[in-house]
N, C-alpha and C positions, 0 to 999 in steps of 0.2 A: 856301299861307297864309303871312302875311308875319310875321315875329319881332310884331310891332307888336299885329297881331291876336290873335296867339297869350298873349301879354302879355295883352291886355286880357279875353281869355276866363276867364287865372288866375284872374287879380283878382276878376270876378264870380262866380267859384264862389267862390271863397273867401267874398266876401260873403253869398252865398246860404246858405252852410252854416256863418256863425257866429251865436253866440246873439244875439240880441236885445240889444241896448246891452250887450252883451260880459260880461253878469252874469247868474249865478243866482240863480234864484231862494230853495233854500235854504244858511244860511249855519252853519258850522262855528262850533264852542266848546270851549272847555277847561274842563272843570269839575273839583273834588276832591270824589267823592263822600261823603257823612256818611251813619255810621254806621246799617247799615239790618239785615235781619233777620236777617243772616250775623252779625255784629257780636254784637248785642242779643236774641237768641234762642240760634243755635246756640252759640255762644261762650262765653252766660253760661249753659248746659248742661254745657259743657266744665269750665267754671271751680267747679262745687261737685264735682267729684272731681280739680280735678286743682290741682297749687300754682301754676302759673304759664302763661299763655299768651301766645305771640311778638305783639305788638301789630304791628301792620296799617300799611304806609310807608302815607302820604298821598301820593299820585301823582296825578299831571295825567291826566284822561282825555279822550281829541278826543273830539264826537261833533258829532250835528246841534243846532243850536239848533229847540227847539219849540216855541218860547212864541209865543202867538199864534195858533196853528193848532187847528185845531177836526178832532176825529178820534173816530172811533165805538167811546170807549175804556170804555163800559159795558157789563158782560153783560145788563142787563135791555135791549138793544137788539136783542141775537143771538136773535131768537124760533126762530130754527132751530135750535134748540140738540137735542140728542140726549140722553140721560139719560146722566149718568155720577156716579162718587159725587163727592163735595167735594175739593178739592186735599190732597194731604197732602205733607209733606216730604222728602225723601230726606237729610233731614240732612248730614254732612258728609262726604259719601261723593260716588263718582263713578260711581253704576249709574241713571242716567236711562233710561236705556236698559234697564233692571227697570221702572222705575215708570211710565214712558210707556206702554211697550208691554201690563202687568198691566192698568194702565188702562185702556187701549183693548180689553182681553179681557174685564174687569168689562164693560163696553160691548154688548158682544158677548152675555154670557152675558144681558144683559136685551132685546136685541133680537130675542135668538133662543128663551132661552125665557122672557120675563116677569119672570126672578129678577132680584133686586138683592144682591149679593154683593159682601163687601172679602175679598178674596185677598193673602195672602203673599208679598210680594216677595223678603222676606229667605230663604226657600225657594226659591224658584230661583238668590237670587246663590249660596247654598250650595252648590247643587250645579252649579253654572257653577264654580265656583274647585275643584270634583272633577274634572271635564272640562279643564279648563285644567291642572292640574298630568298628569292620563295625557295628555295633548299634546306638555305641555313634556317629560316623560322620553321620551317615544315619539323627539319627535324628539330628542334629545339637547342639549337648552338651548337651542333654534335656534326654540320657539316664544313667543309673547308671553304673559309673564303679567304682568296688571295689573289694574286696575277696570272697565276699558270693555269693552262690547260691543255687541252688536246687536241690532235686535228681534226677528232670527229667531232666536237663538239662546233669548228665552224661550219662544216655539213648540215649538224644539227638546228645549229641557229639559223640558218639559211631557209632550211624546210618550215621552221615557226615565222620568221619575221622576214624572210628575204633578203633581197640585199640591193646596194644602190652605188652606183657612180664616187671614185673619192673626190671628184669634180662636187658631189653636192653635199658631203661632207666630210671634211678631213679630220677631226676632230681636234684641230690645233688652235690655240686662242690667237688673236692680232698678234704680228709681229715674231711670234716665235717657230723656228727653222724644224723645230726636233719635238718630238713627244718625251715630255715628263709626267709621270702619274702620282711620282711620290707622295706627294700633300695629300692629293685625291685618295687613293687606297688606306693612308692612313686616319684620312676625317671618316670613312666609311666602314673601316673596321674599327674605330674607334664609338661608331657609333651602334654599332651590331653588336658589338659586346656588351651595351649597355642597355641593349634590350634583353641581351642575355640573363644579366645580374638582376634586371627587375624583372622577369620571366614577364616580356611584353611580347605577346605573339602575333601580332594584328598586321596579317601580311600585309595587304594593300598598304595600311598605314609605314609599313616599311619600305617597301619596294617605291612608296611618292619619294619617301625622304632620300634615299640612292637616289631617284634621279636626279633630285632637284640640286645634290651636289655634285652629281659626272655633269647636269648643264652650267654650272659655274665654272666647272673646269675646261668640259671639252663641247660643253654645246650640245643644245637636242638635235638630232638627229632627223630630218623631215620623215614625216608621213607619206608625201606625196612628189614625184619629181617627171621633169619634164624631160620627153624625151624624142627628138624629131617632132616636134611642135604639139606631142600628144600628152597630156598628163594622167599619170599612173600610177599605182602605189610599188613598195620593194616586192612583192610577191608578184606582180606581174612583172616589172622586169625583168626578175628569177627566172621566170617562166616562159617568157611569150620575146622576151630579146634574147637576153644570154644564152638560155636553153638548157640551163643546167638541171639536173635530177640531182639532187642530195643523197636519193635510195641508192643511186649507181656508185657508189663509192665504198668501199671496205677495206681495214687497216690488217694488216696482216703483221703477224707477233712471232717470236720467234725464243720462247725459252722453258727448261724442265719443271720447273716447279706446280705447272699448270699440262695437263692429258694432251695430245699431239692429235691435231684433226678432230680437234671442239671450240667451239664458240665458249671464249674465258672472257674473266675479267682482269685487265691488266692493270697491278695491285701497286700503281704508283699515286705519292699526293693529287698528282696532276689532274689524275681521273676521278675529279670529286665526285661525279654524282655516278661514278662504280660501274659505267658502261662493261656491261659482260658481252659485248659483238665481235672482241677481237678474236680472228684466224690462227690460231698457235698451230706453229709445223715445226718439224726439226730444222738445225741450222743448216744443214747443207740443201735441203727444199727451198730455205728463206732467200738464202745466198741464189738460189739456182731462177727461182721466180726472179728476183730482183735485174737480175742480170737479161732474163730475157725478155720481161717487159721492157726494159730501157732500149734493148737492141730493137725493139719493134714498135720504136717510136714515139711510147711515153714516158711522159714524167712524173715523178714519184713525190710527195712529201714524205718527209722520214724524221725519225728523232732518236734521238740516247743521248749518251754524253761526250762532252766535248771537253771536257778537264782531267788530261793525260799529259803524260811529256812528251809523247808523239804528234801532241798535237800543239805542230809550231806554225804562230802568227808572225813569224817574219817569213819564209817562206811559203806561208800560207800551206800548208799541205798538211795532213794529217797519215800516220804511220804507225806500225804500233813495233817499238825496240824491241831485239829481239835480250836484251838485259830484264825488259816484264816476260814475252813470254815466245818462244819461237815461232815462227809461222804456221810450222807443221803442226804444231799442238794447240790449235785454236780450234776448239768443239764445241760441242754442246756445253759438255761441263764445265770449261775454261769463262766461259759466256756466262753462265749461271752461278760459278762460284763469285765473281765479282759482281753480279746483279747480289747475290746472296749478304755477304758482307759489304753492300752500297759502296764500292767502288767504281759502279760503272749503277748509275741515276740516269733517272730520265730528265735532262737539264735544258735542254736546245731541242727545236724545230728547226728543219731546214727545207733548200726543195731542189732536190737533184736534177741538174737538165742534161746532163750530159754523160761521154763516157770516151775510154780511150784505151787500147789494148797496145801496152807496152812492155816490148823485153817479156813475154808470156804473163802479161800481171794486167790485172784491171784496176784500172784509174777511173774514177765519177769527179764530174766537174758541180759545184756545189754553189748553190745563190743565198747568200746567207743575209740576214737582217741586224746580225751584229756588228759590234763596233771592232772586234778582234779581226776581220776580214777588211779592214780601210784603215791599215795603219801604213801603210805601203802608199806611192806615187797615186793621188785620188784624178792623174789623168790617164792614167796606164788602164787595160784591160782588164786587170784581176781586181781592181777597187771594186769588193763586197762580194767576191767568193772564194771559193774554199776547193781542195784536190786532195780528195780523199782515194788512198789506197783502198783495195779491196778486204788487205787485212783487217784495215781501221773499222770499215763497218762491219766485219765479220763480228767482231769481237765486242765493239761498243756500240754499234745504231742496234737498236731493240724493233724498233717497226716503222713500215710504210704503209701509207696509204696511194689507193689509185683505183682508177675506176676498175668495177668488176668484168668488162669483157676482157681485159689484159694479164687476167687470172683464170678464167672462166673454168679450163681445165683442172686446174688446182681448188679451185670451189666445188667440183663435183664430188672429192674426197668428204667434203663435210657435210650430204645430204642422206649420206648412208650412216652417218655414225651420231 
């Protein structure tokens, strides 16, 4: 073959495989966002107990332009919806990851047994920042203590200390609408650190002093609670009302860096204490599970990230431009190389209840406990969730959890390997 020929072969690939008059279709914007329910709600919560609060830079933010585009951004559209209670807030705190995955167990306790229940979130962060601080001394300051965590970890806390009505405890002090933990986490890693510097190990003696300042803040938590005239501790109401098993639950993971059909460890901050139970499959398995547990009834808790320019809170939907990356080309590797380079974090918990097949494309209707889902009409239907394209989660939700009959064939992969 002659230089000439080979020349002319470039040229036509090259041709072949660029876009279309060399332009996308969707097109980028800079907006400054105004002032929405983080602002205007949580804030002015903040501001009747407290003298002064840091006003908010006004910063440029990219995203997609979406005006003009028509997207299935109402919940009276998602008839497949599953029952779950109404969104509520997580306030100014960072435990999405409580109220997603609670969420998604209220979900549960009514698929499984008929009950409609709002359960206590602030009861499990409780006893997760107990767990976290015997971690951090165990290991000698070498583990993470912060806000975040995971959904198995409220599984996990449920199985240790159970769980209890948010009727017997909200963790909210008099008077205030919203959770703030800020002060809290900082008196507490303030003071963890300083057991640090004086290498003072004496768990109990640690783990009193955390309580004694999460009960200044958000209140002990009872031991004991009443129930239909009967009193009982959380592990039996776990057990003997709601009817929950903790064991029935398994998170399912979806990226290369970790063997395909093995129990990993999923190697984000979140997962302090380094659970290795997650299900790693390929993406088109992850994508394929997800899809038809939701069609057969259940709901899912799920998380990745949520800080994309596709991901627009005025019309609440989440998309992924095809200016980041086209639809067709969203794989494995596409998945893994921004998990690689931390553009795509494990940032948000959410809890999928729904779904909707549009123009051949899946649409999930999403219950979310952030404040970027209630900036919109707070009497309208979508106040506190989200519609996520199928692209969105291909590419950025990392893993779900659900109970294990709604996998059961896809767990059988992992007992041979």
């Amino acid at each position: 073959m002659n230089l000439r020929n080979l020349y002319g072969m470039i040229i036509t690939g090259l041709v072949l495989f660029m876009p279309v008059n060399g332009q996308n279709k969707d097109k980028a914007i800079f907006t400054i966002p105004k002032p929405g329910f983080y602002q205007n709600s949580i804030l002015k919560d903040d501001r009747e107990v407290k003298e002064q609060i840091t006003p908010l830079k006004e910063n440029k933010v990219f995203g997609v332009d979406l005006s003009g585009y028509q997207f299935p951004n109402k919940v009276e559209l998602y008839k497949n919806h599953q029952w779950h209670n109404p969104p509520v807030s997580q306030g100014n705190t960072n435990t999405c990851w409580c109220f997603s995955t609670t969420s998604f167990l209220e979900s549960e306790v009514y698929r499984i047994n008929k009950m409609k229940v709002k359960l206590s979130e602030m009861y499990t962060v409780y006893w997760e920042y107990v767990e976290k601080t015997r971690r951090f001394i165990q290991e000698r300051g070498n583990s993470a203590f912060d806000e975040g965590s995971e959904a198995n970890a409220v599984t996990r806390t449920w199985g240790k200390y159970g769980i209890i009505p948010e009727s017997d405890y909200t963790g909210l002090p008099v008077s205030r609408k919203f959770h703030n933990h800020e002060d809290m986490i900082t008196e507490m890693k303030a003071y963890l650190q300083s057991l640090k510097a004086n290498s003072a190990w004496d768990e109990e003696a640690a783990v009193a002093t955390i309580k004694s300042i999460m009960n200044h803040y958000i209140g002990e938590p009872p031991s004991e609670i009443i129930v239909d005239g009967k009193k009982m501790n959380p592990k039996q109401y776990l057990h003997d009302v709601i009817r929950i098993n903790p064991d029935d639950y398994v998170d399912i993971l979806s990226y290369e860096q970790e063997p395909f059909y093995k129990h990993v460890e999923y190697k984000v901050p979140d997962n302090w204490w380094h659970s290795s139970d997650y299900c790693n499959v390929p993406l088109d398995i992850f994508m394929e599970a997800l899809k038809k547990v939701v069609h057969n009834g259940y709901t899912v808790s799920i998380g990745g990230d949520v800080s994309e320019p596709g991901f627009d809170r005025q019309t609440q939907c989440a998309i992924v431009p095809d200016f980041d990356i086209p639809s067709a080309y969203i794989n494995d590797d596409a998945r893994q190389f921004r998990f690689s380079n931390e553009t795509t974090t494990d940032d948000h918990g959410l809890h999928l209840v729904g779904y909707l097949e549009k123009d051949g494309k899946d649409w999930y209707l999403i219950k979310d406990s952030g404040s970027g889902s209630r900036n919109n009409d707070p009497n309208a239907g979508e106040f506190g969730y989200y519609f996520f394209s199928s692209d969105y989660v291909k590419l950025k939700m990392m893993d779900f959890m659900v109970h294990k009959d709604a996998v059961k064939d896809l767990l059988e992969k992992f007992k041979s390997n």
